[in-house]
N, C-alpha and C positions, 0 to 999 in steps of 0.2 A: 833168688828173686827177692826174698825177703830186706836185703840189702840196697834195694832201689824202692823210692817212695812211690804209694800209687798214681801221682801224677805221672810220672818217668816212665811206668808202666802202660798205663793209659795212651800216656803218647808216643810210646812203640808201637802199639797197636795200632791206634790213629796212622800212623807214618807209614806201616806193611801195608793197610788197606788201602790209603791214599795213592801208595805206586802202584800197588793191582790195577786198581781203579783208573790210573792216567793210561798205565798199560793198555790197557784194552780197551780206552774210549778211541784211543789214537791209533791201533788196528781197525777198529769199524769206523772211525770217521773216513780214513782211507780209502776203505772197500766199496762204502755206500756211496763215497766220490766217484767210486770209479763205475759204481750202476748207476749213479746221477750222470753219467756224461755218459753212458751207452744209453741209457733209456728216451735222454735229449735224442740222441742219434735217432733212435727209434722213431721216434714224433716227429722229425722229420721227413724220416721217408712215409710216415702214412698221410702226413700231410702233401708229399709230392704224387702220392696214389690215390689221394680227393683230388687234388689241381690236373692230374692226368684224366681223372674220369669226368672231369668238369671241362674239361676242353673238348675228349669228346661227345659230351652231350653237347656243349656250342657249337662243335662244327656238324653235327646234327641238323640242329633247330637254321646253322649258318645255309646248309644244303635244302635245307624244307624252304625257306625263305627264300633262298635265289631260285631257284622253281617255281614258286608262285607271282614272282615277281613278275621274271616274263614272262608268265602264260597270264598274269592280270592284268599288269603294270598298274598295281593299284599302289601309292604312295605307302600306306601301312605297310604288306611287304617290304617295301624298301628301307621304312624308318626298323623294323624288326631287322630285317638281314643286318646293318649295320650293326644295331644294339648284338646281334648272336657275333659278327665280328670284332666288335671292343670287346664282347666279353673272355672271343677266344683267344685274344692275343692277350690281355690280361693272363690268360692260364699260361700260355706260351710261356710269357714271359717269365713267371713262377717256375716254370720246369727246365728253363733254360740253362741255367748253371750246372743241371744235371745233366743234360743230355743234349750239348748245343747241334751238333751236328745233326742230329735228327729231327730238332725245332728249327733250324734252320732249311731245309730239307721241307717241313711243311708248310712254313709259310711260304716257300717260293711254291708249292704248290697250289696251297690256298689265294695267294694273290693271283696267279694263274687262272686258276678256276672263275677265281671273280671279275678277272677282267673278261672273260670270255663270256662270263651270264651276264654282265653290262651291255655287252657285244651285242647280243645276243635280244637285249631288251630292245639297243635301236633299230636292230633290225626290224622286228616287231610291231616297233612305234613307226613305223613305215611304210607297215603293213608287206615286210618283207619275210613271209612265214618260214619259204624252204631255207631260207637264209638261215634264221633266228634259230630252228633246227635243229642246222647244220652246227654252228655254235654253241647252241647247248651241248650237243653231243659230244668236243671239245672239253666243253669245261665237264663233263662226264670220266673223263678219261683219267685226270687226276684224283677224281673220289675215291677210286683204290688203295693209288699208292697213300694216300694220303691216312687212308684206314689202316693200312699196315704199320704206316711208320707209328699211329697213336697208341696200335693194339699192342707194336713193340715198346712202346716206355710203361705204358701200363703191366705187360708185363715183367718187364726188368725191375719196376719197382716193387712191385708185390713183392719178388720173392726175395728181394735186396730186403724188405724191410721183415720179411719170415723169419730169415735165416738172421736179422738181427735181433726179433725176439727172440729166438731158441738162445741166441747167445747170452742174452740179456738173465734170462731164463736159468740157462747152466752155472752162470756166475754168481747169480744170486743163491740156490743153492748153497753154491759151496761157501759163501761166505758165513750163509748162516751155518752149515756144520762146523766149520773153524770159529765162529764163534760161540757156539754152542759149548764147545770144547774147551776155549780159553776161558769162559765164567764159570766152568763145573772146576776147574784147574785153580781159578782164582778163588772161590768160593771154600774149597778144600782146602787150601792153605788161609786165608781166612779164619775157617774157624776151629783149625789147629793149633793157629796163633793167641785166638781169644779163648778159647777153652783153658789152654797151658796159662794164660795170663788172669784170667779167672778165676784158676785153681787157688794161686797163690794172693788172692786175695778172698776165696770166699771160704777156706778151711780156718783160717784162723778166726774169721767173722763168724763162722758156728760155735766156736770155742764159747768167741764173747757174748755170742748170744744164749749158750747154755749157762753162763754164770750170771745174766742179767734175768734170766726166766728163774730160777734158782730164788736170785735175789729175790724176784718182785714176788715168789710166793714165801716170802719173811724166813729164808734160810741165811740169814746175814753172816754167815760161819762158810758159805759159799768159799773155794782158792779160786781166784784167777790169773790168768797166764798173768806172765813175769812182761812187763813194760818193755817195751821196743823203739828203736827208733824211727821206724815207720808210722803210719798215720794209723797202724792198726795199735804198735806197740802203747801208743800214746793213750789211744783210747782206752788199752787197758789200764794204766797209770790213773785214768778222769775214773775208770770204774770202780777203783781202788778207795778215791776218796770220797766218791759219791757214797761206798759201801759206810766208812767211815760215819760220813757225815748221816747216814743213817740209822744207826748206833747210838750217836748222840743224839737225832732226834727222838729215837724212842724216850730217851733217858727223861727230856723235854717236857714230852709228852703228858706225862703224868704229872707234870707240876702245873700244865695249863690247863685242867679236866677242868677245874670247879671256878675257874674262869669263863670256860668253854659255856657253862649249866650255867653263868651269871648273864651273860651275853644271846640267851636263847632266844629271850621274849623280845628283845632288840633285834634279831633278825629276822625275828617270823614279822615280823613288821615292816622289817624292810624289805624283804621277798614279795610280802604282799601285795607292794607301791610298785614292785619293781616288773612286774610283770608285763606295766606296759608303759615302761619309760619314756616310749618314745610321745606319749600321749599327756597332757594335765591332767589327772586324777584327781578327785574328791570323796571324799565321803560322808555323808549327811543322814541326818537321823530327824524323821520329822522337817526336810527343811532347814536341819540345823549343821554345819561342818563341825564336825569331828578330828577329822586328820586331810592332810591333802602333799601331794609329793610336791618336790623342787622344781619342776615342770610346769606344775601349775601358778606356784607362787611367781613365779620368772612372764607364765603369761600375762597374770592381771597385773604383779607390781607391790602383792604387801606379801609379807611375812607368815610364815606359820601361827606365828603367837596374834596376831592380825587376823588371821583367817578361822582358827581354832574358835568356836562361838558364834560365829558371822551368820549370818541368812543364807544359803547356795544361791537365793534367788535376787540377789542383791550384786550379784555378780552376772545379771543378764540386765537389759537396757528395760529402762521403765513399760516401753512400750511392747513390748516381748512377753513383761512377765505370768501376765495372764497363761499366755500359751505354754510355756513353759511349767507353770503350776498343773496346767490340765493334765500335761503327758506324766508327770511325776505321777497325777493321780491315779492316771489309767494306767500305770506299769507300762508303758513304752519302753518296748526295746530295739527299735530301728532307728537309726541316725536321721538326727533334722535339723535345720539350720537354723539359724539365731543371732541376736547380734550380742556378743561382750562388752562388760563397761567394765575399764581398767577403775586404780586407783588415781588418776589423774584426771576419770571422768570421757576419757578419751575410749572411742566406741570400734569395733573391729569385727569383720564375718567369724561366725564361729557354728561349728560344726559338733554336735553333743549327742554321745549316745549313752546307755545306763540300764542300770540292771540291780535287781534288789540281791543281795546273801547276808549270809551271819559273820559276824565280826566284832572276836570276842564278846562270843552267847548272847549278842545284839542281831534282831535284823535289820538292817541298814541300805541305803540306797546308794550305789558308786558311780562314778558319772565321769566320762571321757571325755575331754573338749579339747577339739584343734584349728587352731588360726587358721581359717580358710581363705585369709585375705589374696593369698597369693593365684588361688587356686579360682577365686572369682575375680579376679585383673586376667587372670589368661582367657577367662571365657569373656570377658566385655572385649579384650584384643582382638579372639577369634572373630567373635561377633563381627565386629567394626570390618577386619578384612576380608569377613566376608559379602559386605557391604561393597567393601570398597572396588572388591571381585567382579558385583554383581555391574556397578558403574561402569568399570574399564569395559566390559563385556559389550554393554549397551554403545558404549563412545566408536566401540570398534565395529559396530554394526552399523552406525549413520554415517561412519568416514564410509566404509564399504558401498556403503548404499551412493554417498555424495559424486568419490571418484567413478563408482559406474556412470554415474550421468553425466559426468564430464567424457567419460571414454566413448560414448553412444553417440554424443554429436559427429569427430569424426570420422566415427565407424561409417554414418550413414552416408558420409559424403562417400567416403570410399567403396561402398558399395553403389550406388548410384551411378558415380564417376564409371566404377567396372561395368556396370552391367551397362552402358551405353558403349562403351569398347568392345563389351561382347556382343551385342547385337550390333555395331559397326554402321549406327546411324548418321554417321558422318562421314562415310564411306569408308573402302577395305583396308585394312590396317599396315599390306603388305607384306607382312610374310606372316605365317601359320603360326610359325614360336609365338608373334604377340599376340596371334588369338589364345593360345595357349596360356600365356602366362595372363592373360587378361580373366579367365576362366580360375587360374587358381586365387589368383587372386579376390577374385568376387566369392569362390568358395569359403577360402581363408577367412575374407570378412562378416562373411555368414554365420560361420562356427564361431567367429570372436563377440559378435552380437549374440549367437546363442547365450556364450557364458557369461554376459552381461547382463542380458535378461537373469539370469538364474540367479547369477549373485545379489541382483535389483531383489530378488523374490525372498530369500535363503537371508538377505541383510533386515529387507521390511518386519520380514516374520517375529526374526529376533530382534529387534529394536520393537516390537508392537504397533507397529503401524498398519498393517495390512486389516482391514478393516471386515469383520467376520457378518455382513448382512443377509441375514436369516430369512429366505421364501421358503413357497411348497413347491416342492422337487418330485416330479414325476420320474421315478429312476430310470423306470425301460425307456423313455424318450429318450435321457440323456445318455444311456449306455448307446442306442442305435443310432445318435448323434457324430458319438464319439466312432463308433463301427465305421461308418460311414469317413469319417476326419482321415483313419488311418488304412482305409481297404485297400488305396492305388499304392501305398507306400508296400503293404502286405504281398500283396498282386505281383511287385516289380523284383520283389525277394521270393518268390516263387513260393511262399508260407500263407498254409491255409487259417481262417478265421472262421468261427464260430460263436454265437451267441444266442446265451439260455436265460433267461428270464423266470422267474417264478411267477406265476397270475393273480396270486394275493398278494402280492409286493403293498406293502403301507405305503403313505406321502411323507420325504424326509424333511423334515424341517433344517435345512441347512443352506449356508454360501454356496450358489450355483455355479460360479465362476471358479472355487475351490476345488469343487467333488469335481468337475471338469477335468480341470489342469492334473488330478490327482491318476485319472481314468487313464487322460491319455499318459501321463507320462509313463504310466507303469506297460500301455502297450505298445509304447515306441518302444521301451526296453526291451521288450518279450520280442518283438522284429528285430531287433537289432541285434538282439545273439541269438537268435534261430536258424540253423541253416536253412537251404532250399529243402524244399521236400519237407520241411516240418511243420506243425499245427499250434495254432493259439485258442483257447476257448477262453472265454468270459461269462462269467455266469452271477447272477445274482440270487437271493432269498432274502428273507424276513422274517421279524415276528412281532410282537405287539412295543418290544424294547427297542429292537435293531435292526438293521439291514446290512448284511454281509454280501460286500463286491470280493469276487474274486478272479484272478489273472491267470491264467496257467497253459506253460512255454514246452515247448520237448527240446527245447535250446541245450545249448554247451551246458547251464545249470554253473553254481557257483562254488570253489572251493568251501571245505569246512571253517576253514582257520580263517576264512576270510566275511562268516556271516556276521558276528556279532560287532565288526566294523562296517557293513554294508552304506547303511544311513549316515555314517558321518559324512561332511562335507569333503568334498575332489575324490572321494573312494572308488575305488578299483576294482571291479570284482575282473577284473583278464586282464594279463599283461602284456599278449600277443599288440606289438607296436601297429601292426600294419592292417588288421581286420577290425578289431576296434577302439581305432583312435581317434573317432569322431567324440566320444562321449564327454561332457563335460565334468561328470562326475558330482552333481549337486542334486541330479533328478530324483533319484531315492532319501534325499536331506528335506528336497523341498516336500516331495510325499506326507513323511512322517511329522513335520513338522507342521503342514495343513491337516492332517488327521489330529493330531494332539489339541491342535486349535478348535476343534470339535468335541473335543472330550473321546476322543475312536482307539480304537487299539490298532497297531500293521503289526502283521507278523511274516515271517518270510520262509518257507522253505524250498530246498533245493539239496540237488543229489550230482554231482560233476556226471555231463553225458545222458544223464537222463532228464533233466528239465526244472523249474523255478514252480514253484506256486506262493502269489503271495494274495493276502486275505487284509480285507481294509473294514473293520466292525465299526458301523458309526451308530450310535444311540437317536433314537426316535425321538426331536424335543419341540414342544411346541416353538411359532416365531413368536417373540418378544412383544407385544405390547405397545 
């Protein structure tokens, strides 16, 4: 080994572990391919064992509807049977490449059946009973076969997609024992190979490091190994005349001692400045400089021999100096600011601190000072963008405020326009769809005027416009106002309300129109994630400071991770698209930001499943004058 340099060694090593390494990533990538394409398999058939159990739930809901149809002939049945028929040929068509002959097979059954409960309906509509009957009993006849053939894919698929876990299952396995196997194999020979390669570089590095420990404890008579051509041999050759060259230091040594003893009083001096270079130092006696480092002289601009003599206090700006005498008086030692006068006259922030000790069998005063110019340009910068923060801020709250006003005009045509299509004041529209889409439409435009109002309110706020006019506020009137605003809304969610009152409630001095908007909003919210069968209480108290409203829901309640974002503006508290996507998400923005305008605290709590409580503390103040 010793024959090859440690590079060459290194990089044999490098090179064995590098093929280990390709070896064996290129057996698992392999294997894991080949569980990546059985596991695909897999997921397919569970997903043709939803599409099979979802067809038969449609042709279910398809058989519940064409039953009711003609025993009603009410048009709902009919628009549902359909919708359970797209939905079931949809599945159909999903299972279809698995199993054509058998989806074929039911849809001619299901088309069957359906023409015979149509059959069936005119009979009906005829008022031809024994008939209509007689035809159901027909389209009766294929509901069996029709179950057999769904309950056969369903179960063909199940066990196709079992027996492809277990498969999936056993392979994986074994993949991982064979690899298990190849990294205990590669590993082993790995550190075979660095061990042997190791060896031969770290016996010889004990040698040299027992003849450098040798050395450093002044055995200069230390042998060390004989020079090599390798990076170790070399080192010892460099140890050689390092030894050397230690020898003739010593020799040195002694002739620079009373050099060393001339130089003493010159370094303790320079130690002394030096301690905090990174600072101007002075030193003053009485107000008088003494010595000062290169640091300081570089700050103001004169010379040592310039400064040596000077006043300290000649070095702050006329109008400073007072303050600056005082702190010297009183022994200050905390940093304060001040302004410097160079030797040009020219003035700059400065930052001084100081402290009395002895210096050379004097007590003296030492004094640090750092150009703070820099350090007060970033705080006038920040300053300024925080300014400039606060403007944009403001800019973005009256464009908000501006474009809702433009959007509101029209919104309300379009809502006008709808709601006389839905009430069909100019006679019937023709067919049902355009009542329908005339309805979502006026819904649509409802909810889009809601979030226009909110952003009008949520923009006013922040811009300061919204105007905070101060009466006396009988609270139980306006709570039983508000009770009263939302009870048909409560009533029609099947969600019980109650309201508690305290009988010493004080008179609040606050925007009536605020605490309003604040009450209800917080009890549409409480309705609106409540399910049926759940309760709302509202309850007030007071005391000679405050009046605390508070709200509380047995609602869905709010994730954790999602409270301390609740109040910002569009916020979410549920992501369920379809139960609650009426909300605009400003309601709990606008809250908080009408309470703030009060000087009031909101706090919010909530438990996912068991319910919301939130709490609105507004301070008791007299109206204005």
């Amino acid at each position: 080994m010793a024959l090859f340099s440690i590079r060459t060694r290194l990089i044999v090593l490098f090179a064995v572990l590098l093929c280990l390494f390709f070896a064996s990533s290129l057996y698992v990538t392999r294997e894991l391919s080949q569980n990546a394409d059985m596991m695909v398999e897999e997921s397919r058939l569970v997903t043709l064992v939803k599409n099979a159990n979802s067809a038969n739930r449609y042709y279910g809901e398809l058989k519940y509807w064409l039953s009711d149809f003609a025993a009603s002939l009410l048009m709902h049945s009919e628009r549902e049977a359909n919708a359970a028929h797209r939905a079931l040929e949809e599945q159909l068509s999903a299972i279809e490449p698995y199993e054509p002959n058998l989806v074929a097979s039911i849809r001619a059954d299901v088309d069957e059946m359906v023409r015979y409960a149509y059959q069936a309906v005119d009979a009906h509509t005829k008022n031809e009973r024994v008939l209509g009957n007689s035809l159901m009993a027909k389209a009766h006849i294929f509901i069996k076969s029709i179950d057999q053939h769904l309950g056969t894919i369903v179960s063909k698929a199940e066990a196709d997609a079992q027996q492809r876990a277990r498969t999936t299952y056993a392979n994986a396995v074994r993949t991982n024992k064979i690899v298990a196997t190849i990294f205990t194999a590669c590993a082993v020979i790995g550190l075979f190979v660095t061990i042997l390669i190791l060896r031969s570089i770290t016996r010889p590095l004990d040698q040299l490091d027992k003849a450098v420990s040798s050395i450093a404890n002044g055995n200069l008579d230390t042998l060390i190994p004989a020079p090599g051509s390798d990076e170790i041999g070399k080192m010892a050759g460099t140890l050689e005349m390092f030894r050397q060259s230690l020898v003739e230091r010593n020799r040195l040594a002694h002739e620079h001692a009373q050099a060393e003893l001339a130089l003493a009083e010159s370094e303790d001096r320079y130690l002394s400045l030096s301690e905090a270079s990174f600072e101007g130092l002075l030193v003053h006696d009485n107000g008088q400089i003494i010595d000062a480092n290169s640091r300081l002289q570089h700050m103001f601009g004169y010379d040592l021999d310039e400064l040596v003599g000077m006043s300290a206090f000649a070095l702050i700006a006329p109008k400073e100096q007072a303050a600056a005498r005082k702190n010297v008086a009183d022994g200050k030692e905390t940093p304060y600011e001040t302004v410097g006068l160079r030797k040009d006259a020219t003035t700059f922030s400065m930052e001084i601190k100081g402290r009395y000790m002895k210096y050379r069998g004097t007590r003296v005063r030492v004094a640090a000072c750092n150009d703070i110019t820099e350090r007060k340009k970033s705080e006038d910068d920040r300053n300024a963008a925080l300014a400039e923060a606060e403007r944009a801020n403001r800019a973005k709250s009256e464009f908000l405020a501006t474009m809702s006003h433009e959007f509101r005009t029209p919104l309300n045509a379009i809502l006008g326009f709808s709601e006389l299509m839905c009430a069909q004041y100019f006679g019937e529209l023709g067919s049902d769809n355009y009542n329908e889409y005339a309805n979502d439409i006026h819904r649509s435009g409802k909810h889009m005027l809601a979030l226009v109002n909110d952003v009008l309110d949520i923009s006013a706020i922040e811009a300061g416009k919204r105007e905070i006019d101060r009466e006396k506020i009988d609270v139980e009137s306006l709570l039983q106002n508000c009770f009263r605003s939302v009870e048909t809304a409560a009533n029609n969610n099947d969600v019980g309300l109650s309201l508690d009152v305290s009988d010493t409630l004080p008179i609040l001095h606050a925007d009536k129109r605020s605490i309003t908007q604040v009450v209800l909003n917080l009890l549409s919210n409480a309705i609106k994630f409540t399910d049926q069968g759940g309760t709302i209480r509202i309850w007030a108290t007071g005391s000679e400071q405050e009046i605390r409203i508070g709200v509380r829901d047995t609602g869905i309640g709010i994730p954790a991770d999602k409270l301390p974002s609740i109040t910002e503006p569009f916020s979410q508290s549920h992501t369920d698209p379809h139960k609650y996507q009426d909300g605009t998400g400003l309601g709990l923005s606008i809250v908080e930001a009408l309470v703030a305008s009060h000087e009031g605290k909101l706090s919010i709590e909530s438990e996912v499943g068991e319910g919301t409580t939130v709490m609105v503390t507004l301070p008791i103040k007299e109206a204005e004058a």
